[in-house]
C-alpha positions as CSV (number, residue, x, y, z in Angstrom):
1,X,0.5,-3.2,-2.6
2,X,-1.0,-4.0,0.8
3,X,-0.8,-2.5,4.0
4,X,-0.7,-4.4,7.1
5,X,-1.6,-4.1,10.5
6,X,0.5,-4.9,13.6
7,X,-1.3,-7.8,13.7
8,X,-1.0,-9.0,10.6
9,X,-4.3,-8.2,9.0
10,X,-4.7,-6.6,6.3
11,X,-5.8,-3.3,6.6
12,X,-5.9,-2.1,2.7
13,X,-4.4,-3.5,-0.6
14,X,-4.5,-2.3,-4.2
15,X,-3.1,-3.8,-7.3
16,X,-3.5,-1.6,-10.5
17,X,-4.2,2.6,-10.2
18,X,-6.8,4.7,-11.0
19,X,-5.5,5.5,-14.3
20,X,-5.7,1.6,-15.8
21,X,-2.3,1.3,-15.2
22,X,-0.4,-1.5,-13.2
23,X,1.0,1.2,-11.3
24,X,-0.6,0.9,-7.7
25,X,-2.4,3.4,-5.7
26,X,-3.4,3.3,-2.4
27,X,-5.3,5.7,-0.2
28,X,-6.0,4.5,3.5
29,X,-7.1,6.5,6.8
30,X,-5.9,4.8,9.8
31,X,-7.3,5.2,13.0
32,X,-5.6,3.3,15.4
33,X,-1.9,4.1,16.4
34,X,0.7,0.9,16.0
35,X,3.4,-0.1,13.7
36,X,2.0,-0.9,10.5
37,X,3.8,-2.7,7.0
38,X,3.6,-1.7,3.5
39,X,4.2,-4.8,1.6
40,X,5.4,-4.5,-2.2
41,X,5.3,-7.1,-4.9
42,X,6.0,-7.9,-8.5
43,X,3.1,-8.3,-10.6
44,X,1.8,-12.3,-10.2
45,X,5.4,-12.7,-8.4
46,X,7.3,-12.2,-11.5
47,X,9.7,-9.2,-12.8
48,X,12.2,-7.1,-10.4
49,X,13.3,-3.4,-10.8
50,X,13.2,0.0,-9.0
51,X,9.8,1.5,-7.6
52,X,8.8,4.8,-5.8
53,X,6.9,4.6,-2.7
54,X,5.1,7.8,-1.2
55,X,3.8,7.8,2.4
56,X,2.4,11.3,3.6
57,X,0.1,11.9,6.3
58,X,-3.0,13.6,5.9
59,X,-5.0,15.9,8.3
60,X,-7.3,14.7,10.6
61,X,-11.3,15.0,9.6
């Protein structure tokens, strides 16, 4: 999973959870406004099937 700025940088990106799992897990705090782009993948580009995405906005520090 990676998350992308407007500008197409990457901001964050994560590829296997906390857990030891495959199952990615990203936390991020971003601190400029803009349209920004989760980007989802298949493990090395291969496999295909449903997935759960979570995006919640935390409070401010």
């Amino acid at each position: 999973m990676t998350l992308l700025h407007s500008n197409g940088t990457t901001v964050d990106e994560n590829d296997d959870g906390p857990d030891g799992t495959t199952n990615s897990l990203l936390f991020s705090r971003i601190t400029e406004s803009g349209v920004y782009t989760v980007r989802v993948r298949a493990y090395a580009g291969q496999g295909s099937g449903e997935f759960f995405l979570k995006v919640a906005r935390l409070r401010p520090i």
